[in-house]
N, CA, C and O of each residue as an XYZ file, in Angstrom:
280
protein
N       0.843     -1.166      0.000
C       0.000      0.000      0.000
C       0.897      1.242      0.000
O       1.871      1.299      0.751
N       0.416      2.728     -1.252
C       1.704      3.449     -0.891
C       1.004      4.330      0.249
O      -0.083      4.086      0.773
N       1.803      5.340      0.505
C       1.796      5.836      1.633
C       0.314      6.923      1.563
O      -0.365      7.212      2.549
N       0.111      7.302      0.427
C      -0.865      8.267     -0.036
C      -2.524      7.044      0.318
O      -3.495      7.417      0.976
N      -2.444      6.246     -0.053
C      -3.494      5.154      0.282
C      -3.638      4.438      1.691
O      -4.518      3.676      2.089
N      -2.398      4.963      2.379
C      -2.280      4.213      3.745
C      -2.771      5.072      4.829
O      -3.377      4.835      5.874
N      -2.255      6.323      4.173
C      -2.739      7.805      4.769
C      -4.560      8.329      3.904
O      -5.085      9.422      4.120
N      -4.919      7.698      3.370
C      -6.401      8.045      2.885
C      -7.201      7.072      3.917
O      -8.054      7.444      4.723
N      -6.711      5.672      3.702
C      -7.075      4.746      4.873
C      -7.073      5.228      6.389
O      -8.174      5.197      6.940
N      -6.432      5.488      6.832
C      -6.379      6.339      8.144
C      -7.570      7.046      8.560
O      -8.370      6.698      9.428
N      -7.597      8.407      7.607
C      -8.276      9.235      7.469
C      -9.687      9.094      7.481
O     -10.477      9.957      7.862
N     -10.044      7.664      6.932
C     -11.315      7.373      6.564
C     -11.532      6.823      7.961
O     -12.669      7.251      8.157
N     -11.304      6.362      8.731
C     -11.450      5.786     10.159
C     -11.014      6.453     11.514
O     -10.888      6.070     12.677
N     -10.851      7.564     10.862
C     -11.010      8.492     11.839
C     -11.871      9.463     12.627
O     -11.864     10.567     12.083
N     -12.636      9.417     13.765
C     -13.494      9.922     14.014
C     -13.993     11.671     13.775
O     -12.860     12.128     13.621
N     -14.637     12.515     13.689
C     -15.451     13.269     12.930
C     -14.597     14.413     13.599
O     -14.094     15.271     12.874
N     -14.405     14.448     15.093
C     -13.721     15.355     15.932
C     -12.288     15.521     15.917
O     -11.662     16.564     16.105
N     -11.728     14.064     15.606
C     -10.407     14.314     15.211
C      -9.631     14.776     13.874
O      -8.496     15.222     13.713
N     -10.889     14.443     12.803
C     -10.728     15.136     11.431
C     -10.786     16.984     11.573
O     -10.170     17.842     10.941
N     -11.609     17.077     12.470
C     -11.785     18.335     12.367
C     -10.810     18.760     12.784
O     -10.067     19.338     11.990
N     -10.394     18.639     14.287
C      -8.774     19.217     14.851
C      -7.314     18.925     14.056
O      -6.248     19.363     14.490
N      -7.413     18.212     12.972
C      -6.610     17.554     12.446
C      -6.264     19.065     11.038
O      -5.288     19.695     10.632
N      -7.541     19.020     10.805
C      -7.765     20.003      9.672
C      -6.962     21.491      9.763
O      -6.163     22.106      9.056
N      -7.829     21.759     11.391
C      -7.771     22.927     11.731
C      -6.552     23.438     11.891
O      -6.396     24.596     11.503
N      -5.267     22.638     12.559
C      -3.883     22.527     12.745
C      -3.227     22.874     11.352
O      -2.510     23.837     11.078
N      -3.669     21.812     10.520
C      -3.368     21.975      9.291
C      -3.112     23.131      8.093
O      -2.244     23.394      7.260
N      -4.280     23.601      8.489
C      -4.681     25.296      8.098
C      -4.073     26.180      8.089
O      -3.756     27.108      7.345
N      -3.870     25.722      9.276
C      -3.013     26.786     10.372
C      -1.822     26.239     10.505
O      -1.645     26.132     11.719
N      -0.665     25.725      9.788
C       0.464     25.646      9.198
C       1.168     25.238     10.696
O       2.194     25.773     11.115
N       0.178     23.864     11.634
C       1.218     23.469     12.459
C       1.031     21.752     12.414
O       0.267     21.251     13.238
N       1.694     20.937     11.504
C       1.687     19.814     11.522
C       2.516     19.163     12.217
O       2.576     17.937     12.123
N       3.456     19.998     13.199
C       3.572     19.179     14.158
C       2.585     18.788     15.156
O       2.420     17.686     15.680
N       2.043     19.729     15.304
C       0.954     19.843     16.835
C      -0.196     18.540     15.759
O      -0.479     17.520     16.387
N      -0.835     18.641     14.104
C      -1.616     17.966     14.394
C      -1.260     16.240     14.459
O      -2.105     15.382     14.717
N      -0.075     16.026     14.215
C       0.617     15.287     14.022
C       0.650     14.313     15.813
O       0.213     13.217     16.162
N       1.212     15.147     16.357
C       0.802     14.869     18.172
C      -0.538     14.511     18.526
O      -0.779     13.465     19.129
N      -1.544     15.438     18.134
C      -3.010     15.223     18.180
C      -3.520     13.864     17.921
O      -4.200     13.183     18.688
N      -2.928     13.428     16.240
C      -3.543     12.133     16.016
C      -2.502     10.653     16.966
O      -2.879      9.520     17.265
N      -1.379     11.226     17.155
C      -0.501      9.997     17.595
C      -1.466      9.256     19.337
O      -1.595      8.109     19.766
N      -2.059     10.992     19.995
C      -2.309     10.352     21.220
C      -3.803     10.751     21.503
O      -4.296     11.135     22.563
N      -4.456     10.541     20.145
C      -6.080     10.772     20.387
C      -6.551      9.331     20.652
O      -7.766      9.194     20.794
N      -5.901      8.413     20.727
C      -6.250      6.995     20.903
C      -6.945      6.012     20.370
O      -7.784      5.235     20.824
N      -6.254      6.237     18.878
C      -6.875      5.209     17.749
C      -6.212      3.888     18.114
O      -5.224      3.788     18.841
N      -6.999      2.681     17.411
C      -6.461      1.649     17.931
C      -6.421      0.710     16.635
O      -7.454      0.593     15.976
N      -5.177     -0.006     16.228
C      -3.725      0.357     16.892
C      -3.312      2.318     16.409
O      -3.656      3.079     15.505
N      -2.516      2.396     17.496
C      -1.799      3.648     17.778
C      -0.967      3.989     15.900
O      -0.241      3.181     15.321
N      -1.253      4.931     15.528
C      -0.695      5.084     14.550
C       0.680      5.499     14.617
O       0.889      6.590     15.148
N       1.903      4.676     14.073
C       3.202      5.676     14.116
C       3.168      7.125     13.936
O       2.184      7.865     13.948
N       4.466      7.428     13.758
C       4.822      8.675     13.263
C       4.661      9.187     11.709
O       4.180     10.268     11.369
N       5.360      7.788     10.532
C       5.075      7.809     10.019
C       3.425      7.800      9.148
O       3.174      8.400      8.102
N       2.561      7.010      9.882
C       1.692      7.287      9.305
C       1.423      8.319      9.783
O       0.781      8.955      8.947
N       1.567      8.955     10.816
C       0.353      9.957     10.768
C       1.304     11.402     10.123
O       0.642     12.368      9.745
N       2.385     11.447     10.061
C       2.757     12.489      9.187
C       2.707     12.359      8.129
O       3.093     13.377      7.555
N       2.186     10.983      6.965
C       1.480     10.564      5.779
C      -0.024     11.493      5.699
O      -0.425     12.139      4.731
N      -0.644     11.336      6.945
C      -2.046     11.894      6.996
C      -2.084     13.549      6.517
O      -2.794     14.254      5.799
N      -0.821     13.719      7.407
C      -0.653     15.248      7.770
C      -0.305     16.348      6.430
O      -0.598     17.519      6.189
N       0.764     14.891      5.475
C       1.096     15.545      4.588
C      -0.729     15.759      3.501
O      -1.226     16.728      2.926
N      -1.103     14.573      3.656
C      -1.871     14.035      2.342
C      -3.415     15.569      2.785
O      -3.910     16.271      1.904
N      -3.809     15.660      4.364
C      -4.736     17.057      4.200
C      -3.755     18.107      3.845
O      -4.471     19.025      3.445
N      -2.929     18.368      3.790
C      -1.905     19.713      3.259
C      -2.220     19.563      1.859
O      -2.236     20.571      1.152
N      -2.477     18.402      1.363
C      -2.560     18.681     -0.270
C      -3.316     19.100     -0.568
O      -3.380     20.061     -1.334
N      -4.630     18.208      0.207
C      -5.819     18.815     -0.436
C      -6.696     19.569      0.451
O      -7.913     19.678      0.306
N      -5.840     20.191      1.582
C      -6.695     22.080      1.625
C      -5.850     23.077      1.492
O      -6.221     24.233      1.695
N      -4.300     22.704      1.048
C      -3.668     23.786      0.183
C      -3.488     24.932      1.090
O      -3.962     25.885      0.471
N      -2.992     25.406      2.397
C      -2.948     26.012      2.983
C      -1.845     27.365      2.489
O      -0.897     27.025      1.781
N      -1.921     28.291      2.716
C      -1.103     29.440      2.401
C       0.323     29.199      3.000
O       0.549     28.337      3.849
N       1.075     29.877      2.579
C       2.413     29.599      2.581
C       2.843     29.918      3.718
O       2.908     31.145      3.650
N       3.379     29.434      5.314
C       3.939     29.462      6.578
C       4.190     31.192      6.461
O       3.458     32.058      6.939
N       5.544     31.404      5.618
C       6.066     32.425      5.890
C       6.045     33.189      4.545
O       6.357     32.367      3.682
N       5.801     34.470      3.951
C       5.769     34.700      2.511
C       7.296     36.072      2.449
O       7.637     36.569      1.376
């Protein structure tokens, strides 16, 4: 599975509240913090690092957030 499908998988089994905080981080150009969020919101099994910075990257694509610093 590549990582873009492993990280869509995730996503899809993730509950409604954690998509949202997940998003919102996102937006807001801190994928570390949402990255922390999903590691210890207590999905089961516990998602690595890697996946969930797969997740983190794959909503950055598609809500396209403005550029950190311009």
């Amino acid at each position: 599975m590549t990582d873009d499908a492993a990280a869509r998988a995730l996503w899809a089994q993730m509950p409604l509240d954690l998509k949202f905080e997940v998003d919102q981080l996102v937006s807001a150009n801190k994928p570390a913090a949402a990255l922390k969020v999903i590691r210890k919101w207590g999905l089961d099994p516990k998602p690595g690092i890697a996946e969930s910075r797969a997740v983190t990257d794959y909503r950055k694509s598609v809500l396209k957030p403005p550029p950190r610093f311009t």
